[in-house]
C-alpha positions in Angstrom: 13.0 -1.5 -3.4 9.9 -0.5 -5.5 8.7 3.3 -6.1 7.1 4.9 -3.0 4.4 7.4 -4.3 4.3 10.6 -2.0 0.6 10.8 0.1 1.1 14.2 -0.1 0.9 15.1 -4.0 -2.8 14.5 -5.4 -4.2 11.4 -7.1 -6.7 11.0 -9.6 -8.8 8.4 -7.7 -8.6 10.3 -4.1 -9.3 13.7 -5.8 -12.6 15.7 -6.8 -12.7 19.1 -8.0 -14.6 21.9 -6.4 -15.9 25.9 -8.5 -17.0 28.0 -5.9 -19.4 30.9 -7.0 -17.4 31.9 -10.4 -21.0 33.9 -10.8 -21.9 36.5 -13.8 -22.4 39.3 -11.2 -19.5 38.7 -9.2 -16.6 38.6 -11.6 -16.8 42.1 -12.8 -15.3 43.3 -9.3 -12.7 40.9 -9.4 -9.5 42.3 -11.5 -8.0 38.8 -12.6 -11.7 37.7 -13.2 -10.6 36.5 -17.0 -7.8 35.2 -16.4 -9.3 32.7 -13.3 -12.2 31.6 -15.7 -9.4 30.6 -18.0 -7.9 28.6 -15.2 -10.9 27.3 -13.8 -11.6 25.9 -17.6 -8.3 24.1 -17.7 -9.2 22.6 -15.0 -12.4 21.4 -15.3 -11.5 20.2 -19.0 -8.5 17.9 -16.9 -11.2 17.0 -14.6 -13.3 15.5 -17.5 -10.2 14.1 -19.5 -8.9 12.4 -16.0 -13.1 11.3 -14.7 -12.0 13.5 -12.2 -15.7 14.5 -10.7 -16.5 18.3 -10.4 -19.2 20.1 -9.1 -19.6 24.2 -8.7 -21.5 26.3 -6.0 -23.5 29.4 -6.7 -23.7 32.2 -3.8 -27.2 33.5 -3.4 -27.9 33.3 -7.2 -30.9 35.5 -6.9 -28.8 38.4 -6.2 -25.5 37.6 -7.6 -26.4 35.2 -11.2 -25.3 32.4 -12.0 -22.1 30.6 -13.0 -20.3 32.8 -15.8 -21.8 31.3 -19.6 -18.3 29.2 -20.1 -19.4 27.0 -17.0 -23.7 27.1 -17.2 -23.1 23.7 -19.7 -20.4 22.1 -18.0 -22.4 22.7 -14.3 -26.3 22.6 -15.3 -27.2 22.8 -11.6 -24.7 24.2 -9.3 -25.5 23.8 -5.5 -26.7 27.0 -4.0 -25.5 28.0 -1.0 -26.1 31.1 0.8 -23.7 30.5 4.2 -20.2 31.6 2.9 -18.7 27.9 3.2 -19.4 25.6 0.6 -18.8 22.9 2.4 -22.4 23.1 3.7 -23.3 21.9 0.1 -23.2 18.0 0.5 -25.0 16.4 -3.0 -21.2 16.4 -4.3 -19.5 16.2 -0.6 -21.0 13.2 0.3 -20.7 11.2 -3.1 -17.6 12.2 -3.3 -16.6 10.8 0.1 -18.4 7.5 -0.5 -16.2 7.3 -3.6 -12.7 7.9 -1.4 -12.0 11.1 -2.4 -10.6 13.2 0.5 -8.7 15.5 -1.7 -10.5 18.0 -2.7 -8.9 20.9 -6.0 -10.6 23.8 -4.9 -11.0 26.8 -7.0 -13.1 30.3 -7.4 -14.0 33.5 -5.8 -13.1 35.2 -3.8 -10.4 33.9 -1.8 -10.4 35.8 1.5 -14.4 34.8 2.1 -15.8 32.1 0.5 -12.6 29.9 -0.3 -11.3 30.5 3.0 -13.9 29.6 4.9 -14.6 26.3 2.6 -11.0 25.3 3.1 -11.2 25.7 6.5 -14.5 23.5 6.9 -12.7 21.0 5.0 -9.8 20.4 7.1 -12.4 20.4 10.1 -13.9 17.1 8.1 -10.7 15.6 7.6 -10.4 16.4 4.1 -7.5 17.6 2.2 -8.4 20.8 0.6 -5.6 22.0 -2.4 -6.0 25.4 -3.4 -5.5 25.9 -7.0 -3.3 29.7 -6.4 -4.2 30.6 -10.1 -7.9 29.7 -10.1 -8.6 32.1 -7.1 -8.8 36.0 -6.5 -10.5 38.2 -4.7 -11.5 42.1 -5.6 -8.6 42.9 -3.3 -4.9 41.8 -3.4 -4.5 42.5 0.3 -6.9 40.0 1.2 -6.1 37.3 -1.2 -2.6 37.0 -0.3 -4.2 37.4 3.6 -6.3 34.2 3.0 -3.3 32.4 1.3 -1.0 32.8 4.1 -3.7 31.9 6.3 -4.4 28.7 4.4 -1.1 27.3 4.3 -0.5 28.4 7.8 -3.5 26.1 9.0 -2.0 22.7 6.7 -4.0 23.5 3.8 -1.9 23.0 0.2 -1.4 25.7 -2.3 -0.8 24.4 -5.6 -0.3 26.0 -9.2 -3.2 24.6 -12.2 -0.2 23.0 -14.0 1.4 21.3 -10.8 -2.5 19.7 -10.7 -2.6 18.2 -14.0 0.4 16.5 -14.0 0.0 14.8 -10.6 -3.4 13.7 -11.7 -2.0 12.7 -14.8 1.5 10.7 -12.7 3.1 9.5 -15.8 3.9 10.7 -19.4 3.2 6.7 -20.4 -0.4 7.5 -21.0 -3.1 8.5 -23.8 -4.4 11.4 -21.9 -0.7 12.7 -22.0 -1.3 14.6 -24.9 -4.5 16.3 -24.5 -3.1 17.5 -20.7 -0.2 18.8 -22.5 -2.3 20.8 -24.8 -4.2 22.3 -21.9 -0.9 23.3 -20.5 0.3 24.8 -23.6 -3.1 26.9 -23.7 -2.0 29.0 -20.4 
């Protein structure tokens, strides 16, 4: 009987990756602000090593920045978005849709507001949001761990950075092995 691959772990042709507002004016009230960046960084590096396609939201940039200087060459244009959700932004939704990809890495600040109700929006869809626990925070550990219970409770998967590179990556029998398992030894 041949290999059955598991629906539920994430796959590099049904996945995109999605940075919500990881903005210059935002991260200094987060505590764990440097070490999400770092995380968000592994990830979008995977992303590019994999032709996993990425995109990243801004929150009312006017007031709050724009993404934090490691991500400004990586995202030239982030969607803006002023509603709290990003799923309202659709440039990277839609293609992404059209493509197959229903599972969607999701990533950023803060958890309680802006993930949450993204994640939410998502599963409305009939997308698959994962929620990368490492590559989120809020200014609050109350209300991180609030939204995280809240997430899993409504069917949405929470997932650690290194448990998302190797199921993109599926197999050690391949030459992005080594370059994922650099990014893993970087944590």
């Amino acid at each position: 009987m041949p290999h059955l691959r598991s629906p539920l772990r994430l796959d590099e042709k049904r996945s995109a990756l999605m940075v919500i507002d990881l903005q210059e004016k935002l991260c200094p009230v987060i505590p764990e602000a440097s070490e999400i960046e770092l995380e968000i960084l592994r990830l979008t590096d995977a992303a590019a090593l994999l032709s996993i396609p990425a995109a990243a939201t801004v929150q009312y940039p006017r007031g709050l920045g724009g993404l934090v200087p490691s991500l400004q060459n990586i995202f030239p244009t982030p969607e803006e978005k002023v509603d709290f959700s990003a799923a309202v932004c659709r440039q990277a939704l839609e293609a992404w849709l059209q493509d197959g990809r229903d599972q969607i890495v999701i990533c950023g600040i803060e958890t309680h507001i802006c993930i949450l109700q993204t994640v939410l929006d998502l599963l409305a869809e009939g997308l698959r949001p994962f929620v990368a626990v490492q590559a989120v925070a809020s200014r609050r550990l109350q209300d991180h761990e609030l939204a995280l219970q809240r997430m899993r409770d409504c069917g949405v998967t929470l997932i650690g950075v290194e448990s998302i590179l190797f199921e993109w990556l599926q197999t050690a029998n391949r030459s992005e092995f080594k370059a994922i398992s650099q990014l893993v030894k970087s944590s």
